[in-house]
N, C-alpha and C positions, 0 to 999 in steps of 0.2 A: 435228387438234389446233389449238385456237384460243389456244393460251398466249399475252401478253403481244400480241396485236392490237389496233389502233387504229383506228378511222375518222373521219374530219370531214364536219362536216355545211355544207353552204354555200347558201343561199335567194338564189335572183335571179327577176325579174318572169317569169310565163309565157312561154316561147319564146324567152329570152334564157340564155346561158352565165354561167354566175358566174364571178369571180376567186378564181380557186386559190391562195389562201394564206391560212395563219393570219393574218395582219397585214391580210386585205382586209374591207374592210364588208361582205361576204356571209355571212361564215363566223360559222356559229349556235352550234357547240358543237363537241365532241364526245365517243365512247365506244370502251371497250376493254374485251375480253375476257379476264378473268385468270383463269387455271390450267380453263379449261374443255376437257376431254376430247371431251366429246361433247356436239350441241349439237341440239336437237329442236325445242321455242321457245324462243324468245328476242325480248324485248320492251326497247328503248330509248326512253329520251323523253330529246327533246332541245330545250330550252325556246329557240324561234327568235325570241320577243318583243322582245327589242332588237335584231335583225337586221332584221325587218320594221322596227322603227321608224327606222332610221338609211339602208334604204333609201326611206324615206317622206320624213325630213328633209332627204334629195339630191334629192327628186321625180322618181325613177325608180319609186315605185310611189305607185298611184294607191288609197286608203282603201278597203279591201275589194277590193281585187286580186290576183287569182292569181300564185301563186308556184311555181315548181317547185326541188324540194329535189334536190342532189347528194351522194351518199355516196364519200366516196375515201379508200380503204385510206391509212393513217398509218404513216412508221416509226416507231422505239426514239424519235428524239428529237421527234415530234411532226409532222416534214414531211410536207407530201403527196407521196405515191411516184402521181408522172404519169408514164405513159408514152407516147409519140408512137406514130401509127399506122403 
């Protein structure tokens, strides 16, 4: 059961870790799952175009530069739920 889950999406230049917080310039968006039982596909967009641009404007990405995207479970009030290894 996916009731009430949340994920954050966070863009940083290929091969680099982004910063895990809502409040950091990496983090693109995010979505949640409401009242879904069962889940077969499922399709989210999550529009990273002001993320790209603001790490563009710190010139940690270079125009047409690969980025790799982080997905991290959110709780109830929006935090990201990290856990150490």
């Amino acid at each position: 059961m996916l009731r009430g889950l949340g994920f954050d999406v966070f863009i940083s230049p290929k091969g680099q870790a982004p910063e895990i917080s809502v409040e950091s310039p990496d983090y693109a968006g995010s979505f949640e799952f409401f009242d879904m039982v069962h889940v077969h596909d499922f399709t989210a967009t999550v529009d990273i175009t002001d993320a790209v641009d603001r790490l563009q404007s710190r010139g940690a990405l270079a125009p047409g530069g690969a980025v790799d995207l982080t997905v991290v479970a959110a709780d109830a009030d929006g935090a990201p739920i990290v856990r150490g290894r």
